[in-house]
N, C-alpha and C positions, 0 to 999 in steps of 0.2 A: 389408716386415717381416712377419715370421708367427710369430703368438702362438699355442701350444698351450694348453689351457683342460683339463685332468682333474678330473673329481669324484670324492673319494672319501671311505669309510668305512671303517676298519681294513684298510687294503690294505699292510700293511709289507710281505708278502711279495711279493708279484705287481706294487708301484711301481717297483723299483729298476730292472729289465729295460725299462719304459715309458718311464720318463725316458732309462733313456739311449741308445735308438732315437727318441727326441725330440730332441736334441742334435746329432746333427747334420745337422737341417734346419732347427729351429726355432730364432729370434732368442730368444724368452722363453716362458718353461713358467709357468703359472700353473694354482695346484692349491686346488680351494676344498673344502674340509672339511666332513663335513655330522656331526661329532662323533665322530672316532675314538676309541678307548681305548686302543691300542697305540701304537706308535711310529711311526706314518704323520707327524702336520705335522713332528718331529724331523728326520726321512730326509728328506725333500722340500725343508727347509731347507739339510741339510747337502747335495744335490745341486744348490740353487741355484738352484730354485723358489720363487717369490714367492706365500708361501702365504696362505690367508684365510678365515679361519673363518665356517660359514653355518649357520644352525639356520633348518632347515624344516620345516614340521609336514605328517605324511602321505608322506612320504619324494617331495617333489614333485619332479623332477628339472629339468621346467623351469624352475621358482625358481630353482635353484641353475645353471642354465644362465646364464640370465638374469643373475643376478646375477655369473657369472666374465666375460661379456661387458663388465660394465660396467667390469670393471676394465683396458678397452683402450681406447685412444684412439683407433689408426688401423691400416691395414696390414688383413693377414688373419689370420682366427679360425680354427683347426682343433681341432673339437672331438673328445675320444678320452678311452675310458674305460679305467682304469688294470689291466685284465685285458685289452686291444686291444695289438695290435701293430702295427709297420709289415712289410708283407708286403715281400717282397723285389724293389726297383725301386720302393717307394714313396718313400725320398727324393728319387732322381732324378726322380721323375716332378709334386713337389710343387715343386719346384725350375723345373723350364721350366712350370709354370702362373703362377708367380708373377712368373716373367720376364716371360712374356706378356701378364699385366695386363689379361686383356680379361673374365676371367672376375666374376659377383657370387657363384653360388654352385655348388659344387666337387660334383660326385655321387662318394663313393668306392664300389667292389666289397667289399663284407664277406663274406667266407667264414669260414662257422661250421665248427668244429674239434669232431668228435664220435668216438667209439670206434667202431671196426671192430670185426670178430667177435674178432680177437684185443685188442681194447682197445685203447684209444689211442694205442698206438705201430703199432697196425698199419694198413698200406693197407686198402682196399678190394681184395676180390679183381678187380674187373676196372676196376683204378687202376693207372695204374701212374707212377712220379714224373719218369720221363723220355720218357712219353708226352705228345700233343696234350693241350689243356687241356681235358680232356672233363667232363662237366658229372657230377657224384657225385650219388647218394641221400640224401647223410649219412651212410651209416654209415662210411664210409671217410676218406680223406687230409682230404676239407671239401669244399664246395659254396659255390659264388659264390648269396648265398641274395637277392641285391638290392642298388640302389643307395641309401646313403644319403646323405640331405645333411650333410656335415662338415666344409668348406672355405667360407668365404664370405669376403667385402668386409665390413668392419667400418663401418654404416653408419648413422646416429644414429637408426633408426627397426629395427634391426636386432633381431629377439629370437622367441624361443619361442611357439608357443601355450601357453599352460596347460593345456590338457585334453588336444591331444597333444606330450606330450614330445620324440617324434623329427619333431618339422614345424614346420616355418617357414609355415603354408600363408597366415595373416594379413601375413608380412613379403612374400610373393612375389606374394604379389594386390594390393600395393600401388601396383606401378607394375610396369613392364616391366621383368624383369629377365635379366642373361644369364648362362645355366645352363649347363654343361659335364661331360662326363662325367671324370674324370680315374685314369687308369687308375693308382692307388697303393692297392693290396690293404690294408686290414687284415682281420687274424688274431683272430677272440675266440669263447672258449667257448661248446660248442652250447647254447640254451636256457638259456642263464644258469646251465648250471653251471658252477662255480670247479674246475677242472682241479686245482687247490694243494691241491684236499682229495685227489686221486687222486696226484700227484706231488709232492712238497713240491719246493719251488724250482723249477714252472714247467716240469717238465724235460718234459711231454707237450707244451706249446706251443713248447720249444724244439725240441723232435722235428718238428713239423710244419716249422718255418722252417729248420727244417737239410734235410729232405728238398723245399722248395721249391729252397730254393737251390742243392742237387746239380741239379733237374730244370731248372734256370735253365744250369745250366753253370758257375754260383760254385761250388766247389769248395772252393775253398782258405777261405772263409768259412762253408762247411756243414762243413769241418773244423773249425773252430774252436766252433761250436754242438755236434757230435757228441763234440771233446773234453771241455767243459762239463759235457755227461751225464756220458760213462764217469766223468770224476772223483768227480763229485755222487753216481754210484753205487756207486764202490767207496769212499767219505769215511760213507756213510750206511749200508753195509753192507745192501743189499738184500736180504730174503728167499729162497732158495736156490727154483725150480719158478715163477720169474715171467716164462712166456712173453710175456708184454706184450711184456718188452725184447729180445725175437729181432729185429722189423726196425730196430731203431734201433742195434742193436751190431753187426747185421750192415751197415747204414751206414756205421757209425764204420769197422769195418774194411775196408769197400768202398776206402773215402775215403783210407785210408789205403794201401789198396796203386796207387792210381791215383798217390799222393805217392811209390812206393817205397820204401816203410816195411816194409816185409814183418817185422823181425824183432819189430816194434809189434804189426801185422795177430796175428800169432802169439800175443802176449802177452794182447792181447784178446777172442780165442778161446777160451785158456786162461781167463780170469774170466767171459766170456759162458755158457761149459758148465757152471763150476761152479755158476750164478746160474740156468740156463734149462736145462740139461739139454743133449745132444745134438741137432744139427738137421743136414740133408744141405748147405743153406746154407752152415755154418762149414765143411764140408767142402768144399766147394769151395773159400772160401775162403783153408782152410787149403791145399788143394794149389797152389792158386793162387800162395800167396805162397812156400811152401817151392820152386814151378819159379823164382818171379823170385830167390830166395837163391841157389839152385844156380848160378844165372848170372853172379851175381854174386862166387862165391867164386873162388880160384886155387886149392883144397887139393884133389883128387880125392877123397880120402877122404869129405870133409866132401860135397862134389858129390854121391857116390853114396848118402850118407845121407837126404839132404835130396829126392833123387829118390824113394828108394824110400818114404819117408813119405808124400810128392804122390803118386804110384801110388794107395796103400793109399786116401788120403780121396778122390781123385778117381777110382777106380773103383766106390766106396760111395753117392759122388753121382750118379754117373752111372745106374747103376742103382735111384735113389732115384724116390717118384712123383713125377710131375711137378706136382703141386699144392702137396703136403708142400715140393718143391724152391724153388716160385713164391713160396709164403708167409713168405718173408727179405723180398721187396719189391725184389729187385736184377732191375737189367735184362739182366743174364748168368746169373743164375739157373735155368737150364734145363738138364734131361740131356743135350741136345744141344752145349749151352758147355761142362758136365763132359767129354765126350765128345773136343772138341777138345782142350779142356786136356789129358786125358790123354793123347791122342798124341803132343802135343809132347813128353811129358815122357818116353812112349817113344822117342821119336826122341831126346832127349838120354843117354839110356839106351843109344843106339848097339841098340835092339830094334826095328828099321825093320817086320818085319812084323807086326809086335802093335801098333806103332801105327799102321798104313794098317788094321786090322782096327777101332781106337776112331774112326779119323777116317771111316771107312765108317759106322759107329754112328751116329757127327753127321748124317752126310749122308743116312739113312736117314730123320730126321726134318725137314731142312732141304739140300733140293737144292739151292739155290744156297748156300750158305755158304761163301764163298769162301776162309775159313782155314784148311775143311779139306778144299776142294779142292788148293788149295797142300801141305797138310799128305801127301795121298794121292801128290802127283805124288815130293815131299821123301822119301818111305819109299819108293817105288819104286829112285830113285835109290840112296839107301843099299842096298837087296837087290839092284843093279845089274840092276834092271830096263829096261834103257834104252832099249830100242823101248817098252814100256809108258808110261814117264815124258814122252818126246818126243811121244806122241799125248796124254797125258792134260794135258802144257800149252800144246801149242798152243792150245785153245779159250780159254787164261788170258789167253793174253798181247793179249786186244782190252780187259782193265780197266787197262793200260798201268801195272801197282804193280811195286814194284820186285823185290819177293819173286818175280815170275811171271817178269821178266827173270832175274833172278839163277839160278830153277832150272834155265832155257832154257841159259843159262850154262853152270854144273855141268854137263849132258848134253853142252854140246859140246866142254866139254874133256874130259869122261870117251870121247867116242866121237872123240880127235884130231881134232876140224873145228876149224883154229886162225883160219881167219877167220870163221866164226859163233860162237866161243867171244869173238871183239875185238869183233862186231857186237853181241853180246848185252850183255858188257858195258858196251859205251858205254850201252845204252840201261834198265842199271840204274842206270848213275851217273846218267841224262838224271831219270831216274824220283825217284833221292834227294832230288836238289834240290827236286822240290816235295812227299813225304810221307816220312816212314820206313818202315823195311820193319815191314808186319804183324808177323811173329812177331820179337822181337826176337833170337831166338838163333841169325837167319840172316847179321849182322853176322859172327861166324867166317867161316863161307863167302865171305862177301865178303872179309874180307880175305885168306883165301886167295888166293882168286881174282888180287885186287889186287897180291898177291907174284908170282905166277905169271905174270904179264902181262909185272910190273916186268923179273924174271928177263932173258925171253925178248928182254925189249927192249933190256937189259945185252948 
């Protein structure tokens, strides 16, 4: 059984969010009061907290440690302060310790949450949220700033120092005990500033855990944290020139064209600019999302509006700085992803050599980047370049994607080879079954392809 233990003092705001990341791993929450004046014991009751009022003289915190202990019988203690979060993988990870059973006292990773140059919603400029877990200065995403002890064995001799508050050092020189690191992150304010006076409702420390959990790979759960804000920001009507919120909307609409939301991505672009102004980021963005629209529509009309708009932003990105572009926080953020993006979207524009001209651009800053190597071989073909095309993919086809069959393909039924156009084929279809094709808008071709086959074999 694991009993959570919070102390607080007027925390109505910044409890609600604690408790309920305590819920579900924790059997019972137990919240001892060191004399609030607002609505904290209320809210902690009505969340189902077994609250308990403590008057300490000198704001001693072991006391009142001390004293939430006592109100447990057995099982395990996890102590966290009502401005602490569970980082992302902390439930699961408090979960198979307590399976285990072998541990007395639990070392968590605390990472303190402090403002980057652009404030608190922004990275670190050389952080990045879906990089290796590289260790920060603090000004940036946070820093793993040490292990504390916050997980232990509820043991009748179990309890605080008094003079220091965060050590057990009198319960562990007791006897032998066995200590474990346990890799369940919390999340709490640099230096004991309250984030709630900077963001009302938390929404800088929900920025942090919405950007852990993109760089985790939870996605569809940093969507829900990224929803949270935009709402929280446009309910509370944010001040118009508040660049803080460039990487956190540019998250939200990351987040949301990776779900195929595009015509969302859009909408939240539209409130981001009027809120922050213009950024080369939203442009990307927005071309981004107006290519995946275009793809998605049947009207030509509508197709060639929604292209020529992507043009416009992702030619502005592209040639955007490359720092100015970086400082969204997104891991496609760079002129050289502007760059490919824009050819694709020339190539959907049936403008094959204006876009082998943007996918050259890419490649000019990233030689191997293989979607706009595909992308150069793809406009070749379209300008029926086809001794160009057939040299420029063979070298493609040893990453075995299907996009690199497929183009092999198209050359050899464009140059009548009808058994290397059946050869190449099999081995896009070999390739489908284990990834999708890169650029999605090579699916037409393929089913071309696929008719043209069928035809032949009618």
């Amino acid at each position: 059984m694991l009993t959570a233990c919070v102390i607080v003092r007027d925390e109505e705001r910044a409890l609600p969010d604690c408790l309920a990341a305590l819920q579900a791993v924790a059997d019972r929450v137990v919240v001892v009061d060191l004399g609030s004046r607002d609505g904290t014991i209320a809210l902690a009751r009505e969340r189902g907290s077994d609250v308990f009022e403590f008057k300490t003289s000198g704001g001693d915190v072991a006391a009142a440690r001390n004293f939430s202990i006592s109100t447990v019988q057995s099982g395990f203690v996890l102590a966290i302060d009502a401005h602490e979060r569970l980082g992302p993988g902390a439930c699961e990870a408090l979960r198979r310790a307590l399976r285990r059973d072998r541990l007395d006292l639990g070392l968590l990773p605390v990472r303190e949450i402090s403002a980057g140059p652009g404030g608190p919603d922004a990275p670190h400029p050389n952080d990045s949220y879906w990089a290796s877990d590289a260790a920060s200065d603090g000004r940036g995403r946070g820093a793993e700033i040490s292990l504390l002890p916050r997980l232990f064995r509820r043991t009748d001799d179990l309890r605080w120092d008094s003079a220091e508050t965060g050590q057990l050092s009198g319960w562990l020189s007791a006897r032998e005990r066995n200590v474990e690191i346990i890799d369940a992150p919390l999340l709490r304010p640099a230096c004991g500033a309250r984030l709630l006076d900077i963001h009302p409702g938390d929404l800088a420390l929900r920025a942090v855990c919405a950007r852990e959990l993109a760089r985790s790979g939870e996605h569809a759960a940093a969507l829900g944290e990224t929803s949270r804000i935009w709402s929280a920001v446009r309910s509370r009507g944010a001040s118009a020139g508040n660049a803080k919120l460039i990487p956190t909307l540019g998250l939200h609409a990351w987040l949301l064209l990776q779900a195929g939301r595009g015509a969302e991505v859009l909408e939240v672009l539209t409130g981001g600019r009027s809120l922050c102004g213009e950024h080369p980021g939203f442009l990307l963005l927005e071309g981004s999302a107006c290519e995946r629209l275009a793809l998605e529509s049947n009207h030509t009309e509508e197709q060639d509006v929604l292209l020529a708009r992507a043009e416009t932003a992702l030619s502005r990105s592209a040639s955007a700085d490359a720092d100015a572009l970086g400082s969204i926080g997104l891991p496609t953020a760079t002129p050289w992803c502007a760059a490919t993006r824009l050819g694709t979207v020339r190539l959907l524009a049936a403008r094959p050599l204006q876009a082998r001209d943007a996918f050259e651009l890419a490649l000019n800053s990233r030689r191997d980047h293989l979607e706009a190597r595909l992308g150069v071989v793809e406009a070749m073909l379209d300008a029926n370049m086809l001794r160009q095309a057939v040299a420029a993919a063979q070298p493609l086809l040893k990453h075995d994607s299907a996009d690199a069959w497929l183009l092999a393909a198209a050359a050899a039924g464009s140059m009548d080879r009808a058994d290397d156009l059946r050869l190449f084929a099999s081995q896009t279809k070999q390739a489908l079954a284990r990834a999708p094709f890169i650029a999605p808008h090579r699916r037409f071709r393929w089913r071309a392809i696929e008719r043209a086959l069928a035809h032949d074999a009618a």
